[in-house]
MIDO-965836 format. One line per 8 residues: number of its first residue (from 1); their letters; for each residue z, x, y of N, C-alpha, C. Coordinates in Angstrom, 2 decimals. Layout:
BEGIN
NUM = a = Z,X,Y,Z,X,Y,Z,X,Y | ...
END
This chain:
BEGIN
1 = xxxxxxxx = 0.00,0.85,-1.17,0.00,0.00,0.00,0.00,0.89,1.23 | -1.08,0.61,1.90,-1.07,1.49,3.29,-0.45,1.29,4.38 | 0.80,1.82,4.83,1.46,1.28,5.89,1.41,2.06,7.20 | 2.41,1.64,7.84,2.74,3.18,9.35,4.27,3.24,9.13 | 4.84,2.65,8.40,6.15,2.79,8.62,6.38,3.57,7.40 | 6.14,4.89,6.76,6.44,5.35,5.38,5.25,5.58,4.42 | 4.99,6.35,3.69,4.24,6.70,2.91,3.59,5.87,2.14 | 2.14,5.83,1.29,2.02,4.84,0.80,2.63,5.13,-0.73
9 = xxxxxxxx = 3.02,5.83,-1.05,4.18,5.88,-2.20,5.48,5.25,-2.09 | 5.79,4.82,-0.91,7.07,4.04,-0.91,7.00,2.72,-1.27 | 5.67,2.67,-1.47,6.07,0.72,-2.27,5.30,1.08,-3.28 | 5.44,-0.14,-4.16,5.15,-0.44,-5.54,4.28,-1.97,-5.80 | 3.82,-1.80,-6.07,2.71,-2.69,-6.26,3.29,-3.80,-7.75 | 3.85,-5.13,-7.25,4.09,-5.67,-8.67,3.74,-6.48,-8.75 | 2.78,-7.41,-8.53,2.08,-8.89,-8.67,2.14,-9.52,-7.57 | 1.46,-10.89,-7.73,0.21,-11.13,-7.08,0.62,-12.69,-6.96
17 = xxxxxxxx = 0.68,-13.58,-5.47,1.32,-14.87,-5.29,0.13,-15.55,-5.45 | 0.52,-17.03,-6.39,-0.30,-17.81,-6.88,-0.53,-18.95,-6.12 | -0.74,-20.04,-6.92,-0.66,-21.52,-6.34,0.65,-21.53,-6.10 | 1.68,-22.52,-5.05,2.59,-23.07,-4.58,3.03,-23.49,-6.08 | 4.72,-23.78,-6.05,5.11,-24.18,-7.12,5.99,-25.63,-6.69 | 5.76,-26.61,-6.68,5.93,-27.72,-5.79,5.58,-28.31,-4.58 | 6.60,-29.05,-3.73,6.14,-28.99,-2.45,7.08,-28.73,-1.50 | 8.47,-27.86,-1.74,9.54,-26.92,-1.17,9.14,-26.08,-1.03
25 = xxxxxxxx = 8.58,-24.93,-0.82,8.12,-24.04,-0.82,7.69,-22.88,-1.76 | 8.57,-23.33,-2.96,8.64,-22.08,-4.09,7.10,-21.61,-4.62 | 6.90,-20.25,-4.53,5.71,-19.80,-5.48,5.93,-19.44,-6.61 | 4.88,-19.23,-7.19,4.24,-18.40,-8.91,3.95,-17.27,-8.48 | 4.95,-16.19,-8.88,4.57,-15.09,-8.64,4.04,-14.15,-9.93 | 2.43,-13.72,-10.28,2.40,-12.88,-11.56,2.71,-11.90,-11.40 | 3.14,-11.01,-12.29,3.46,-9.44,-12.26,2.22,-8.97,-12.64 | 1.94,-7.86,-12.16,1.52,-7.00,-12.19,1.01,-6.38,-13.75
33 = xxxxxxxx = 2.31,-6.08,-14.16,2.40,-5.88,-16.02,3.53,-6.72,-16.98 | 3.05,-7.09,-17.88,3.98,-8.29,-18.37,5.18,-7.31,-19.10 | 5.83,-8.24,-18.63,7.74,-8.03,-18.99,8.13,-7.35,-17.77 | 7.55,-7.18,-16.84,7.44,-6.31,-15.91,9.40,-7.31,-14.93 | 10.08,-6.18,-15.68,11.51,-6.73,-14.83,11.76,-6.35,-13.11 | 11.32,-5.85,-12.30,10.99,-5.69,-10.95,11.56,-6.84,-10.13 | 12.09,-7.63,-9.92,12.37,-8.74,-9.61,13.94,-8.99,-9.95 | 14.49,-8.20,-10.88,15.32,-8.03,-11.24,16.45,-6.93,-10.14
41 = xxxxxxxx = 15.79,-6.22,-10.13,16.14,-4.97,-9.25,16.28,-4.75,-7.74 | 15.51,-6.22,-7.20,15.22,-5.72,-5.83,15.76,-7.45,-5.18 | 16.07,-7.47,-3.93,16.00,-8.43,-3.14,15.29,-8.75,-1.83 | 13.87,-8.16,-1.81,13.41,-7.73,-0.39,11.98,-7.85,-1.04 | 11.20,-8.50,-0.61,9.51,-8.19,-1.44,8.82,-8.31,0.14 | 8.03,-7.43,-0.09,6.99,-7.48,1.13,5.55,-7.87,0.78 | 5.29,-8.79,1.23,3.34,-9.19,0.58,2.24,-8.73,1.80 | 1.36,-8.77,0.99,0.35,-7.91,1.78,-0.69,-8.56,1.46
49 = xxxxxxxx = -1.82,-9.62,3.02,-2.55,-10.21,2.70,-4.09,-9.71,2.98 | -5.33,-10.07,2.29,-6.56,-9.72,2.91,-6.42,-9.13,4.54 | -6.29,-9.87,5.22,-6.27,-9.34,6.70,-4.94,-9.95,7.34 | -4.39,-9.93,6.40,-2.39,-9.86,7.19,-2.04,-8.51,7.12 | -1.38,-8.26,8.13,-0.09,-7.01,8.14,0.97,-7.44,6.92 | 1.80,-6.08,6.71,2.70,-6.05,6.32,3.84,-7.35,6.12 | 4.35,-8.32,5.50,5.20,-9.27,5.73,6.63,-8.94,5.06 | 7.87,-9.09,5.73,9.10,-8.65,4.67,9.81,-9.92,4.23
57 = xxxxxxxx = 9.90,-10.01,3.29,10.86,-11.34,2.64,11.85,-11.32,2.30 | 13.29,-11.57,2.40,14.25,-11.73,1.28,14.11,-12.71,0.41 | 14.29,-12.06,-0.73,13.70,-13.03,-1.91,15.16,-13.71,-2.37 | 14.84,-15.23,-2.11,16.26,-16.00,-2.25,16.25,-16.23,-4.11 | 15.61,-16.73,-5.02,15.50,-17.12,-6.26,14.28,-16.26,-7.29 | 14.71,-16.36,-8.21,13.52,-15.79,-8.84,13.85,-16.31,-10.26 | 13.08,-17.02,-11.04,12.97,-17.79,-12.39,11.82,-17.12,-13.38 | 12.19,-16.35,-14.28,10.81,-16.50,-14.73,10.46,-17.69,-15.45
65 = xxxxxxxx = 9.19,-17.75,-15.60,8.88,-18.68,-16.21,7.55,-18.47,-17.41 | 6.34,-19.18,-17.68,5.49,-18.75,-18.94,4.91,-17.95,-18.90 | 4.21,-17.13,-17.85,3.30,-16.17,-17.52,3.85,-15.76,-16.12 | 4.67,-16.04,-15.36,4.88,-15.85,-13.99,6.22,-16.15,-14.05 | 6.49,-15.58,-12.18,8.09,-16.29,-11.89,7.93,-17.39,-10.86 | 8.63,-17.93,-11.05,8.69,-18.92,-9.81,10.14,-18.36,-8.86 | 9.54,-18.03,-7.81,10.21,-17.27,-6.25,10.17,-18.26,-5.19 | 11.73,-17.99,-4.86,11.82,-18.51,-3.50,12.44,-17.52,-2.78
73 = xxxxxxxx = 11.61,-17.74,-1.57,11.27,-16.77,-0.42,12.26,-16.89,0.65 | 12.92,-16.63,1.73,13.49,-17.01,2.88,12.22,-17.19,4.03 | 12.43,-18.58,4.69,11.54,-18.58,5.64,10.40,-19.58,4.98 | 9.84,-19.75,3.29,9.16,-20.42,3.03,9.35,-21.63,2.18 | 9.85,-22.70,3.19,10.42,-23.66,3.01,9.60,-25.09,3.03 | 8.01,-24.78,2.46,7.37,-26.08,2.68,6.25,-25.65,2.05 | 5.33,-26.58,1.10,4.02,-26.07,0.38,3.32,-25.55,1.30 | 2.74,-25.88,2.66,2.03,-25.26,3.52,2.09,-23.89,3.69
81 = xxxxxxxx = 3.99,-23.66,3.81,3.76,-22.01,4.08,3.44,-21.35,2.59 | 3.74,-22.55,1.56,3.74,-21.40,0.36,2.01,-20.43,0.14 | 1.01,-22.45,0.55,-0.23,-22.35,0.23,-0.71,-20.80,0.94 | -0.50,-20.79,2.47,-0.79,-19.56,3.38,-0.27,-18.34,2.04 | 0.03,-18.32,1.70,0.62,-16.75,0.93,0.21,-17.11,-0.53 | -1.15,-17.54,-0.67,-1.73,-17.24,-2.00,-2.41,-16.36,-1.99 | -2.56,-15.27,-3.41,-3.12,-14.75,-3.29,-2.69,-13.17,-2.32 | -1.53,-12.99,-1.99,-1.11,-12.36,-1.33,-0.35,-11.34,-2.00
89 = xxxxxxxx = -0.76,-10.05,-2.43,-0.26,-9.00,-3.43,1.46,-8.87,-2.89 | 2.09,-8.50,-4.21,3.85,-8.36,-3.56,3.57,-7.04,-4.30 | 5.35,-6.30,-3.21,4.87,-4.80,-3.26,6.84,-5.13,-2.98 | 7.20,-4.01,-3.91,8.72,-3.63,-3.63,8.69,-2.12,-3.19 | 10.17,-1.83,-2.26,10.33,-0.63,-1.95,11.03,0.53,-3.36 | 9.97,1.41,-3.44,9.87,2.44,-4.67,11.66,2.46,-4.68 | 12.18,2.70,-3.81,13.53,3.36,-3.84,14.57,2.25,-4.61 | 13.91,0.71,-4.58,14.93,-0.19,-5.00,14.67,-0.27,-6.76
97 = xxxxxxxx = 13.85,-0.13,-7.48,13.94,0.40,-8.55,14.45,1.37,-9.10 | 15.05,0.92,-10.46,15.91,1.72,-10.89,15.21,3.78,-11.40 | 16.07,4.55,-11.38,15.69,5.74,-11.62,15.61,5.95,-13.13 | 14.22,6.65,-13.19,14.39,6.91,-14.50,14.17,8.38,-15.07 | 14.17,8.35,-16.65,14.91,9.61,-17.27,13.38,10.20,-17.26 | 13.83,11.66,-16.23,12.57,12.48,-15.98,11.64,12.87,-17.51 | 10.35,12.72,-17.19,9.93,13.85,-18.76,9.71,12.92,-19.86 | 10.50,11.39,-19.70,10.61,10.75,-20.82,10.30,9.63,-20.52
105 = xxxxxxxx = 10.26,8.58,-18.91,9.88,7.44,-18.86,8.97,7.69,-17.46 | 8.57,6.84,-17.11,7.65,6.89,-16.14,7.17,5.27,-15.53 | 6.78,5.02,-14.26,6.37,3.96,-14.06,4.99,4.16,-14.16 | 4.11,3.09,-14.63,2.86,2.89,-14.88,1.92,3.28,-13.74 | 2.41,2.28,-12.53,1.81,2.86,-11.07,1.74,4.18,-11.61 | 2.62,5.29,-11.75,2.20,6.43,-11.53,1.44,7.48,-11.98 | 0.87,7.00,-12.83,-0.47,7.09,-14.01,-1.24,7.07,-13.30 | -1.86,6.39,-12.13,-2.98,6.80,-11.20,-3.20,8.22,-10.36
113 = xxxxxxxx = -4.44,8.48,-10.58,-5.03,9.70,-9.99,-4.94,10.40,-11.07 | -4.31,10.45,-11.91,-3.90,11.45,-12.95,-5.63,12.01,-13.01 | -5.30,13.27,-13.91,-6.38,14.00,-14.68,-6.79,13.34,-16.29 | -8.06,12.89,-16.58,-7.44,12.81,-18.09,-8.55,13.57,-18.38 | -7.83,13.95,-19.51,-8.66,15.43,-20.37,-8.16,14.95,-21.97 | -9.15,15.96,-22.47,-9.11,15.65,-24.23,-8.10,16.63,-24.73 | -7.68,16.51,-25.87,-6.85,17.39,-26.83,-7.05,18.89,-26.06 | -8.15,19.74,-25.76,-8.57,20.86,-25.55,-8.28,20.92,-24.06
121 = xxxxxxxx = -7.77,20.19,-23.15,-7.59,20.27,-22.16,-8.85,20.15,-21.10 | -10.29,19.67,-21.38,-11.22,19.27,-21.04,-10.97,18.81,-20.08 | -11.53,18.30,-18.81,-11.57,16.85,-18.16,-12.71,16.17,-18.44 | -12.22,15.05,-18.23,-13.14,13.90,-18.87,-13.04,13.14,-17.17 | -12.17,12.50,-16.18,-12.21,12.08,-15.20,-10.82,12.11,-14.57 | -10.89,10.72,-13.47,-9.78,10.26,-12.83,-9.25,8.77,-13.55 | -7.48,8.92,-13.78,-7.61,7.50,-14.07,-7.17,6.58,-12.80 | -8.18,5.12,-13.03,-8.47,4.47,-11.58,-7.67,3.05,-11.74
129 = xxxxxxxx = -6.80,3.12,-12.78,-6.45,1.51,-13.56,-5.94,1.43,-14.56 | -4.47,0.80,-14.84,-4.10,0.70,-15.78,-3.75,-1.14,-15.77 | -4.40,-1.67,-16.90,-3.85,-3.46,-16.48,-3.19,-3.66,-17.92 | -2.93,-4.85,-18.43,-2.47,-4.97,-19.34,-3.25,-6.32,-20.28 | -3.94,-5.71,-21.48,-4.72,-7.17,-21.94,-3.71,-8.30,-22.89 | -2.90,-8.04,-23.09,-2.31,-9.57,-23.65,-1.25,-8.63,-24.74 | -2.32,-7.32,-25.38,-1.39,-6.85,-26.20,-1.02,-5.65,-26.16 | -1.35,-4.69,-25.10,-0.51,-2.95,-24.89,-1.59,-3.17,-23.38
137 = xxxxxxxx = -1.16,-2.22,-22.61,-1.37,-1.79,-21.31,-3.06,-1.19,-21.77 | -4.33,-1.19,-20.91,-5.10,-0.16,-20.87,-5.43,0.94,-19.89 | -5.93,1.97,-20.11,-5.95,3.52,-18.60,-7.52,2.58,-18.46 | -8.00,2.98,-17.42,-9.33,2.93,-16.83,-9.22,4.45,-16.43 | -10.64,5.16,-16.76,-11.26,6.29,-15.79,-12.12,6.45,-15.69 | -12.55,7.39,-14.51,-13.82,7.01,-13.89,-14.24,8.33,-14.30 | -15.23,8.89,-15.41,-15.64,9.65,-15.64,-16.52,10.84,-14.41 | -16.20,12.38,-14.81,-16.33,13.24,-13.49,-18.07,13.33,-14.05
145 = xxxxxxxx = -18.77,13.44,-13.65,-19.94,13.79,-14.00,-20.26,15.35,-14.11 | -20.67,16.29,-15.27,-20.84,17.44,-14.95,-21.98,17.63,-14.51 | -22.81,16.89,-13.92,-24.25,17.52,-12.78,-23.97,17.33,-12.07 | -24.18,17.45,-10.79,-23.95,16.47,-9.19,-24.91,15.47,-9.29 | -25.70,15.93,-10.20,-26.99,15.19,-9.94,-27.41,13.63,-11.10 | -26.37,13.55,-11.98,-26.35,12.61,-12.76,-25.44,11.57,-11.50 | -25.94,10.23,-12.59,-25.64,9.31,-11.62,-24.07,8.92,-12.24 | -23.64,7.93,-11.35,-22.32,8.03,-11.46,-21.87,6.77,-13.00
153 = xxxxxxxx = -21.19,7.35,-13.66,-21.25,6.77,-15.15,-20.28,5.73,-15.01 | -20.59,4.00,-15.69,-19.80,3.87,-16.25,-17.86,3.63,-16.42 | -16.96,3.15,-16.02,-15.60,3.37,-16.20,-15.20,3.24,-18.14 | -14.25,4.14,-18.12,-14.01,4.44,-19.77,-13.08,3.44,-19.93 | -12.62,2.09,-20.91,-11.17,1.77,-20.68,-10.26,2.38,-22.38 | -9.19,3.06,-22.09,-8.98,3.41,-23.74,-7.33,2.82,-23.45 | -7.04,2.47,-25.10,-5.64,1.94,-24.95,-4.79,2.94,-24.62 | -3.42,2.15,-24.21,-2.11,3.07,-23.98,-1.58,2.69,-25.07
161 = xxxxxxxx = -2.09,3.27,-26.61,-1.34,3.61,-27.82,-1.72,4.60,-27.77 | -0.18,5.51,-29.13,-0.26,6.19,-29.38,-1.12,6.92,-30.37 | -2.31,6.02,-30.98,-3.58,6.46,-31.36,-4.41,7.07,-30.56 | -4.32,6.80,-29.63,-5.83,7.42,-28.55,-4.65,7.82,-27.23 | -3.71,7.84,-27.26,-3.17,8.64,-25.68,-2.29,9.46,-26.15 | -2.02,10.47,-25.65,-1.55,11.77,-26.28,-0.34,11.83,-25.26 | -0.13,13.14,-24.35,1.07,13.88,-23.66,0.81,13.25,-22.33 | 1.21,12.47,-21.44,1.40,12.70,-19.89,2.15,13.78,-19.71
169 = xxxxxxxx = 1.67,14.25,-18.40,2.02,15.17,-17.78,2.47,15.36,-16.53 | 3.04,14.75,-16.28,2.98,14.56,-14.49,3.14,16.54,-13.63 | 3.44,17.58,-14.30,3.47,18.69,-13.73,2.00,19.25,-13.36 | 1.09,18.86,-14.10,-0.18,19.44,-14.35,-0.96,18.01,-14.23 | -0.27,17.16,-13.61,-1.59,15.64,-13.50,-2.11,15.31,-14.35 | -2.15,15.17,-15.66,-2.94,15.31,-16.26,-2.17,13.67,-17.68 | -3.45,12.91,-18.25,-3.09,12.37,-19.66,-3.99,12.50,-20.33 | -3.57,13.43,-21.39,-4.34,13.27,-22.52,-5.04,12.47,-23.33
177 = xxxxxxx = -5.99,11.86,-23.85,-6.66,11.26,-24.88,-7.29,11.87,-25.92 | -7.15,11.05,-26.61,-7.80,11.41,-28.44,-9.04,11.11,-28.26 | -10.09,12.03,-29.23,-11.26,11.21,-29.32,-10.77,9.93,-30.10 | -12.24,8.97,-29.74,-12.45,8.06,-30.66,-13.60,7.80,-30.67 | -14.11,6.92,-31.87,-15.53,6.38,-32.10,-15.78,5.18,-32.06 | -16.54,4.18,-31.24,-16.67,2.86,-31.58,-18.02,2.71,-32.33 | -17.67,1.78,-33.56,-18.49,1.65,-34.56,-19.06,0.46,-34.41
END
């Protein structure tokens, strides 16, 4: 999230406001990545619209519910204001999440930009995306081209199992992948 007040590493990117959830104001908020507890941790969400600035919320309720949470906001106290904030990405401050055990856990956000390279330490590209299809997380990367002159290839998507993803690295940027073959 690009701000002026702080780096764009200081927020976190966790889902995305839906349709209104009544006609009090409450929204459907999706996460980002499912089970994704973030909501748990924080009381402050800031959303960020197509061509809105920055907005800060104290987040009064939060329910999950089948695929989403249902959030209530301070200040959005009527379907109208909910409708205005569809579609409006929510972003928590990095610092209000909990810390985790260096070397051994990692937040997903931070898998972007990485290097990914093969077993041999190859590069293969940048990763540009990690989403989640229903049943494990996937990397997206945008393959580096070795000509200048080839055109630009393609995005790779490979799972985040431990069949095809090997060592993160955050010292050296870098996640490994396995070959694989699709048959």
């Amino acid at each position: 999230m690009k701000n002026t007040q702080g780096s764009t590493l200081d927020f976190v990117l966790i889902g995305k406001i839906g349709k209104p959830h009544g006609v009090r104001g409450r929204l459907r908020l999706f996460p980002e990545f499912a089970g994704s507890d973030a909501l748990e941790w924080t009381k402050v969400l800031f959303l960020v619209g197509p061509a809105a600035p920055r907005k800060r919320f104290e987040l009064l309720e939060a329910q999950p519910a089948d695929r989403f949470w249902i959030v209530t906001l301070e200040g959005v106290d009527g379907r109208e204001k909910a409708e205005a904030l569809t579609n409006f990405e929510v972003f928590v401050e990095r610092s209000s999440l909990p810390a985790l055990d260096a070397g051994v856990e990692y937040y997903v956000h931070d898998l972007i930009g990485l290097t990914v390279v093969t077993e041999a330490g190859e590069p293969l590209g940048t990763l540009v995306e990690v989403f989640n299809n229903g049943a494990h997380d996937i990397l997206v990367y945008q393959p580096t081209p070795r000509d200048p002159q080839e055109p630009i290839a393609e995005a790779v998507m490979v799972p985040f199992v431990e069949s095809f993803v090997g060592q993160v690295n955050f010292e050296a940027k870098t996640v490994e992948v396995r070959p694989f073959e699709i048959e």
